[in-house]
mmCIF file of the N, C-alpha and C atoms, coordinates in Angstrom:
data_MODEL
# 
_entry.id   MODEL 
# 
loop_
_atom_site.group_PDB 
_atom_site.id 
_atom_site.type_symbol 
_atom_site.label_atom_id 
_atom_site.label_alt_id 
_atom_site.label_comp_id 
_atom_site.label_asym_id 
_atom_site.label_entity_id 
_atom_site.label_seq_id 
_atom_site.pdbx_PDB_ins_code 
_atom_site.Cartn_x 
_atom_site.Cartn_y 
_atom_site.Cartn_z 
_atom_site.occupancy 
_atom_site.B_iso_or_equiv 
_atom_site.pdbx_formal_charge 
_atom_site.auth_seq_id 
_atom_site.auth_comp_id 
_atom_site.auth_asym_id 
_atom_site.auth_atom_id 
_atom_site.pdbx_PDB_model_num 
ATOM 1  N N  . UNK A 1 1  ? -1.725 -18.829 31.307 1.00 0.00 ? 1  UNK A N  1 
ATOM 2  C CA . UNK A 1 1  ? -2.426 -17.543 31.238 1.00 0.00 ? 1  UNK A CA 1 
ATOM 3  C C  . UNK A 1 1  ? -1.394 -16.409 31.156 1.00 0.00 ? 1  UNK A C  1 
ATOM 4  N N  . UNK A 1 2  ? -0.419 -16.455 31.745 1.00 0.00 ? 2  UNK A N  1 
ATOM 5  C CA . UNK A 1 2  ? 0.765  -15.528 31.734 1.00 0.00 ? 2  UNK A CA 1 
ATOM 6  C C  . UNK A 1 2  ? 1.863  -15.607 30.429 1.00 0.00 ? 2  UNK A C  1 
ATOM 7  N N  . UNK A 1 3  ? 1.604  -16.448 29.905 1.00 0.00 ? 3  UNK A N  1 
ATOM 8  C CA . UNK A 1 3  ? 2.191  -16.449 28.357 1.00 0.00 ? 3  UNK A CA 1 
ATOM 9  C C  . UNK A 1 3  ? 0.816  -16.090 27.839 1.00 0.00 ? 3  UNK A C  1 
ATOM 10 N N  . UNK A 1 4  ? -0.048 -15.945 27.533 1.00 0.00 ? 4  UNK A N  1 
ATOM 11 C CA . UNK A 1 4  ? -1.232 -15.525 26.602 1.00 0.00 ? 4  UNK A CA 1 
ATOM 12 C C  . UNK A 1 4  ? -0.974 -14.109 26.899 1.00 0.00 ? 4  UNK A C  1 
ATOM 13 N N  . UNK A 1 5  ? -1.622 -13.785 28.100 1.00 0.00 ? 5  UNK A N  1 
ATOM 14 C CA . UNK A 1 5  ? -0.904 -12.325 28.663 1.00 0.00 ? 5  UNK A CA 1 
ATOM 15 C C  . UNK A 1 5  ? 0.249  -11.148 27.918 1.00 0.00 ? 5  UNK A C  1 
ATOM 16 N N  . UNK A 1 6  ? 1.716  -12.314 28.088 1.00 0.00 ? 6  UNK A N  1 
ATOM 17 C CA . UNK A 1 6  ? 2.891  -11.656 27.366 1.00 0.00 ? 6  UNK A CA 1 
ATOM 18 C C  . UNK A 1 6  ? 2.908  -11.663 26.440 1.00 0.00 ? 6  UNK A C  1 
ATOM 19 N N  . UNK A 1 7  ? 2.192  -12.747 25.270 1.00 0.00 ? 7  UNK A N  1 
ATOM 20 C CA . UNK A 1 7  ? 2.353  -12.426 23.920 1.00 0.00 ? 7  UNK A CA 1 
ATOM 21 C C  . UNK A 1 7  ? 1.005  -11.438 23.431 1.00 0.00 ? 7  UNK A C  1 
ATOM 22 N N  . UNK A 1 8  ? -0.042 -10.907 24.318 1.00 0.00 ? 8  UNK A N  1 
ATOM 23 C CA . UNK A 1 8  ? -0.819 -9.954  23.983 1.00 0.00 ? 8  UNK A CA 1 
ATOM 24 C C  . UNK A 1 8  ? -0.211 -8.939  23.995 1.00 0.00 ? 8  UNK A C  1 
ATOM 25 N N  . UNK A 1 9  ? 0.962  -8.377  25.199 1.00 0.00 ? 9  UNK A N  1 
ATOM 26 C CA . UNK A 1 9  ? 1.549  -7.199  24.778 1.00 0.00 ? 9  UNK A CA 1 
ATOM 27 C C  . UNK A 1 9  ? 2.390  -7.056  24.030 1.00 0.00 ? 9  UNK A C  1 
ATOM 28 N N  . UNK A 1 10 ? 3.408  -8.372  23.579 1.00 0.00 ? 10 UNK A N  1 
ATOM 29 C CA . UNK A 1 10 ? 4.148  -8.079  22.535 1.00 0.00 ? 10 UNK A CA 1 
ATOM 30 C C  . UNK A 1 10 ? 3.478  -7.785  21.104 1.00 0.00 ? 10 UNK A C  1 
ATOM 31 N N  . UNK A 1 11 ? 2.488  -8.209  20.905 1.00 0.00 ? 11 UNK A N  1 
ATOM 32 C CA . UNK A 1 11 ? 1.604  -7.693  20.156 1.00 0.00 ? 11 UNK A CA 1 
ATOM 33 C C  . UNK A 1 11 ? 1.400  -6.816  19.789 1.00 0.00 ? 11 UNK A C  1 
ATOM 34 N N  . UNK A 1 12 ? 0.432  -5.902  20.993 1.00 0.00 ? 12 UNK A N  1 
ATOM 35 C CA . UNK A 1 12 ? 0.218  -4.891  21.342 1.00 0.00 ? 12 UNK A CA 1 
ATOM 36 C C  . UNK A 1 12 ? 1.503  -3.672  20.938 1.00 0.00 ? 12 UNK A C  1 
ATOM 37 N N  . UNK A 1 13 ? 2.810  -4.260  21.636 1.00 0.00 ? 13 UNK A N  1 
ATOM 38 C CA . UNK A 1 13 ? 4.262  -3.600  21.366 1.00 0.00 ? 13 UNK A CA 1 
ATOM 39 C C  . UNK A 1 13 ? 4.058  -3.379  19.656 1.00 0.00 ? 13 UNK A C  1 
ATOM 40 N N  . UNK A 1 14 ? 4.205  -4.477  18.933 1.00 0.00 ? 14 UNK A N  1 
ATOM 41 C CA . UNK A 1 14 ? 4.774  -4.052  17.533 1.00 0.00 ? 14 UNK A CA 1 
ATOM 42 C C  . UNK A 1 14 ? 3.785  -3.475  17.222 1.00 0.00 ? 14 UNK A C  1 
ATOM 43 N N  . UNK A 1 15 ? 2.411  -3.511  17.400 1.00 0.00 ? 15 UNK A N  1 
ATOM 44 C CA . UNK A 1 15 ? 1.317  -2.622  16.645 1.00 0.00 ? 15 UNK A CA 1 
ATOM 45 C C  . UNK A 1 15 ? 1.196  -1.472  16.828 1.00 0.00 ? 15 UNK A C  1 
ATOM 46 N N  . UNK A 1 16 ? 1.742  -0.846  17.747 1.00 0.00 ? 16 UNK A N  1 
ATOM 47 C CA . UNK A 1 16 ? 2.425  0.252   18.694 1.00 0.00 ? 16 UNK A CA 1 
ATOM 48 C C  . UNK A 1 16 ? 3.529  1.252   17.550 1.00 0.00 ? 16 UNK A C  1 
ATOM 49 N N  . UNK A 1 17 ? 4.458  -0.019  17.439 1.00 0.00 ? 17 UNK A N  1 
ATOM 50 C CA . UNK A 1 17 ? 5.849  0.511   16.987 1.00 0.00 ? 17 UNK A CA 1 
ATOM 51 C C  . UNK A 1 17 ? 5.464  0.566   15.501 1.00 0.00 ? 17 UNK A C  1 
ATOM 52 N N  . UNK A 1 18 ? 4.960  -0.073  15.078 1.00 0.00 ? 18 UNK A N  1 
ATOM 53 C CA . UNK A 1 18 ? 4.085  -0.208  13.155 1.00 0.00 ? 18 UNK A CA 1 
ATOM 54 C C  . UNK A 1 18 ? 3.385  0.980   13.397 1.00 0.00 ? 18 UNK A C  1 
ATOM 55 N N  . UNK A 1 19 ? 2.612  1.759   13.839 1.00 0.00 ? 19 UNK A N  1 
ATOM 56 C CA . UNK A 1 19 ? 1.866  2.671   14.033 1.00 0.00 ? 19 UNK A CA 1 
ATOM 57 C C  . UNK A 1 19 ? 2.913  3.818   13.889 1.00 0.00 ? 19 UNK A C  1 
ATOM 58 N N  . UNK A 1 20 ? 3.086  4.045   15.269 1.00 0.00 ? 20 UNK A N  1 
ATOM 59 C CA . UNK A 1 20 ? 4.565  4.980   15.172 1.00 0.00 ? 20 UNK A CA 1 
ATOM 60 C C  . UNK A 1 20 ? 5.301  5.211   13.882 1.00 0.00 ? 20 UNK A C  1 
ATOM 61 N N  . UNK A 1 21 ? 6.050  4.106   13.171 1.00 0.00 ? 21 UNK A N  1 
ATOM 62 C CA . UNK A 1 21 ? 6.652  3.917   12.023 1.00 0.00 ? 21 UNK A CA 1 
ATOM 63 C C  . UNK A 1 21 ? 5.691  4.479   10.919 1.00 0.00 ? 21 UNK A C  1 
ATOM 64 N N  . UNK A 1 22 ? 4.924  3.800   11.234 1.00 0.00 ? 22 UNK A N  1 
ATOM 65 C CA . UNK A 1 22 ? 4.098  4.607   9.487  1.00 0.00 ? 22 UNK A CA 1 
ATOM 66 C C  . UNK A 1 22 ? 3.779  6.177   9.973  1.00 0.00 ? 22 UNK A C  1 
ATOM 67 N N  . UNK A 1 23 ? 3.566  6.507   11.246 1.00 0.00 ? 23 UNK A N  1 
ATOM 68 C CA . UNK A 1 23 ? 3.280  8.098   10.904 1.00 0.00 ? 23 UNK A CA 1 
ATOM 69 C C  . UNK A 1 23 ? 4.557  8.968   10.754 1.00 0.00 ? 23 UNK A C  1 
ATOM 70 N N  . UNK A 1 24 ? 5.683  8.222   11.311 1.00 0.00 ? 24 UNK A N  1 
ATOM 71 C CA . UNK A 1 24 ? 6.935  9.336   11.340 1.00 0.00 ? 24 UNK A CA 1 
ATOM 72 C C  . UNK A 1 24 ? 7.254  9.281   9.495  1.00 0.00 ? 24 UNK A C  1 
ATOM 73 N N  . UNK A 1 25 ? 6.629  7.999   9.366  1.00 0.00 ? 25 UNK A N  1 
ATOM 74 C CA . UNK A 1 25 ? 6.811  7.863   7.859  1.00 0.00 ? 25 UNK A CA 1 
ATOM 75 C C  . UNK A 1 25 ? 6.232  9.005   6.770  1.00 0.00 ? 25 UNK A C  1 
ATOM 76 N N  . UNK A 1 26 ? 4.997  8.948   7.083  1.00 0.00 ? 26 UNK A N  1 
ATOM 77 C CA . UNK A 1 26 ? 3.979  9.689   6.468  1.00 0.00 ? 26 UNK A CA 1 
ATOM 78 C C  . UNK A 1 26 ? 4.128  11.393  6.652  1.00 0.00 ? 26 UNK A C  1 
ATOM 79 N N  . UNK A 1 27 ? 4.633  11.663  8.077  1.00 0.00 ? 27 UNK A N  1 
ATOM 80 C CA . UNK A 1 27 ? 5.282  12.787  8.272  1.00 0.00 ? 27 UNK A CA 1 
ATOM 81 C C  . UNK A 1 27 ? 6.201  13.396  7.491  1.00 0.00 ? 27 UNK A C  1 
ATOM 82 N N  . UNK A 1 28 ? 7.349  12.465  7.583  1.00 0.00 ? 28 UNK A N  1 
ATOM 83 C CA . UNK A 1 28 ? 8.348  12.431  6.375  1.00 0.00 ? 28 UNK A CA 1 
ATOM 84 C C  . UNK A 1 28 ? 7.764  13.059  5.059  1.00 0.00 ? 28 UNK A C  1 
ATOM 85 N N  . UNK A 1 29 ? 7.282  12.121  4.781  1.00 0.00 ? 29 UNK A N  1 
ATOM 86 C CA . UNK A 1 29 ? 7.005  12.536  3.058  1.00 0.00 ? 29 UNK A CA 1 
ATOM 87 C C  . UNK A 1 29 ? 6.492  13.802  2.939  1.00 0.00 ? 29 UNK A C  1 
ATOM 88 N N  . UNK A 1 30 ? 5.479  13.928  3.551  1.00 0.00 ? 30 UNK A N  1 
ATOM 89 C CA . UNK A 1 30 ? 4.666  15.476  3.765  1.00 0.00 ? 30 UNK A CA 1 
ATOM 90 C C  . UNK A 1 30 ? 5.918  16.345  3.737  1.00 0.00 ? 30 UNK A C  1 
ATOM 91 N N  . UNK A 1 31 ? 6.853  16.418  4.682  1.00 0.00 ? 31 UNK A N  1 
ATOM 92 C CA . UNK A 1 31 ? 7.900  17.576  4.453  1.00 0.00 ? 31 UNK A CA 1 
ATOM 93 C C  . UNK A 1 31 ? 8.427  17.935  3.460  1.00 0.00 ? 31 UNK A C  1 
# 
C-alpha cells in the first residue's frame, strides 16, 4: 500500500512539473 501511495505522488510530482513547464512555456511565447 505504501508503494501504491509513493508512486501516486510521483505521479502526481511530474504532472505537477508538466503543468508548470507548459505554462512557463506558454508564458514565454506570449512575451
Amino acid at each position: 500500500m505504501l508503494l501504491t501511495f509513493h508512486t501516486g505522488q510521483m505521479i502526481q510530482n511530474i504532472r505537477l512539473l508538466i503543468q508548470t513547464q507548459m505554462f512557463y512555456f506558454t508564458d514565454n511565447e506570449a512575451t
